[in-house]
N, C-alpha and C positions, 0 to 999 in steps of 0.2 A: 504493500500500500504506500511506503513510501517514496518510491518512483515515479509515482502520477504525480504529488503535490510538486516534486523537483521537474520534470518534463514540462507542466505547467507551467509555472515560474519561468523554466526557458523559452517557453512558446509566446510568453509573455513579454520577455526582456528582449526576444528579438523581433517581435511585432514593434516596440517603442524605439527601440533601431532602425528600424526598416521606416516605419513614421517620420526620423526625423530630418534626413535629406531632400522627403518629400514637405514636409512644411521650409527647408529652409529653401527650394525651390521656389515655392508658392510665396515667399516672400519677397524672392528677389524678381519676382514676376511682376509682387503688386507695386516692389519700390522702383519697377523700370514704367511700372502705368504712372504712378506720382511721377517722375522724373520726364515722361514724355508731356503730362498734362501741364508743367510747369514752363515747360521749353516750351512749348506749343503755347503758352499766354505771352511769355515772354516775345516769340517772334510774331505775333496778336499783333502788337504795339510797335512791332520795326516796323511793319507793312500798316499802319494803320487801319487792321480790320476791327469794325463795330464788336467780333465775337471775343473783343479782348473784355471789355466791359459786363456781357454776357457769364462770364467765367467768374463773375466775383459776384456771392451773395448777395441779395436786397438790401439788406441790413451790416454786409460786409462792411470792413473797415480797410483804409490804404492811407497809410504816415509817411508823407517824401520825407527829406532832407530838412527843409524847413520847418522849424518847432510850430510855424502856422499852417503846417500841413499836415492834415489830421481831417482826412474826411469820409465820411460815406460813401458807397456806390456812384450813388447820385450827382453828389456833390464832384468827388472826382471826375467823373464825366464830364460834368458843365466847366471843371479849369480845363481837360486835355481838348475840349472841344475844338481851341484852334489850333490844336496841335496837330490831329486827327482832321479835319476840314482841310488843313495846307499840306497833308502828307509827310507831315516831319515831325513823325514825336521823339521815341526814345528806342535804345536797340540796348540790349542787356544779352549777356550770353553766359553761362555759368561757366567758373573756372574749378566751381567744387560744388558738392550737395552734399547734407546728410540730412536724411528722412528716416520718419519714425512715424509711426503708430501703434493704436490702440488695437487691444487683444480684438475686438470686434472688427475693426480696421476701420470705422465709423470714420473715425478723426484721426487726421495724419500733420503732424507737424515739421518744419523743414527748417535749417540755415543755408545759406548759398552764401560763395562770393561772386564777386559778377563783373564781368568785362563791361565799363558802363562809355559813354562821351565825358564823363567825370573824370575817369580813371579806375580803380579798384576799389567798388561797393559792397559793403555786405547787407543781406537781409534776411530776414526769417518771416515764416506764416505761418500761418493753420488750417486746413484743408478740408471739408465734410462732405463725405465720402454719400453720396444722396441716392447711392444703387445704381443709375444712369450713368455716374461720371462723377467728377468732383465741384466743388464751390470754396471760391478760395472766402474765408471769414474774415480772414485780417493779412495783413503784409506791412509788413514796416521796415521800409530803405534806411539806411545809414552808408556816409562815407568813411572810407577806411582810413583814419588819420593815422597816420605815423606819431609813436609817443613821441618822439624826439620835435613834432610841432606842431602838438598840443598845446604849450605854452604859449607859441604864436598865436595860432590860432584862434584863442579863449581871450587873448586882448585884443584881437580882430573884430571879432564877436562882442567885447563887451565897449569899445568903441561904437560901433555900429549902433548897440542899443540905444547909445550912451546918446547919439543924433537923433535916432527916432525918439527919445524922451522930449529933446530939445525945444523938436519943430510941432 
């Protein structure tokens, strides 16, 4: 009798083996669907297509560069509108991703850095996975400052305020 319960156990250890090349398959399946749904928004916005804006929730959120840039779907629309009207918005290309999600895969969240007309951008988002395809929730751009001028920088910036306080 003791044979069955160890045969078991092996039948067992090696089903959960066998299981787990096929999930780490299935994941790098879904992180090449994230990674093509991201690239694919991103070159949305070189070409100026409308289905860039389609790709971001109702109630999504997108934070450029500017601490006054912090807006809705919507709202982002109506600033790129003359960007997207004259054919010349913005071209972003990723030079790195790393993507994650949730055990359900519902919600997948991402960092990139990004070949930008800036220079080297980074940003991160969160993605909800809606069965059809994804919707991005939030994105928020940052540029890649060099600590070494940061210093600079930050009394560039606190100049600048220091005028718009003035006028």
């Amino acid at each position: 009798m003791k044979p069955l319960p160890a045969l078991a156990a092996s039948v067992v250890l090696m089903c959960a083996a066998a299981a787990a090349p096929a999930q780490q398959s299935d994941a790098a399946a879904f992180t090449r669907q994230v990674n093509a749904f991201v690239d694919g928004w991103h070159d949305d916005a070189a070409h100026t297509r409308p289905a860039y804006f389609d790709k971001i929730a109702p109630q999504g959120v997108y934070i450029g560069t500017d601490k006054n840039e912090v807006w809705t779907r919507d709202q982002f629309k109506a600033w790129a509108k003359p960007y997207f009207d004259s054919k010349k918005a913005w071209s972003f290309t990723a030079q790195k991703r790393n993507v994650y999600f949730s055990p359900d895969r519902k919600y997948v969240w991402f960092d990139e850095q990004l070949n930008t007309q800036m220079g080297t951008c980074q940003a991160s988002g969160v993605l909800r996975n809606t069965g059809k395809g994804f919707l991005i929730e939030h994105y928020q751009l940052s540029l890649a400052v060099p600590n070494e001028l940061v210093d600079g920088f930050a009394k560039q910036i606190a100049e600048q305020e220091a005028k718009g306080k003035a006028n």
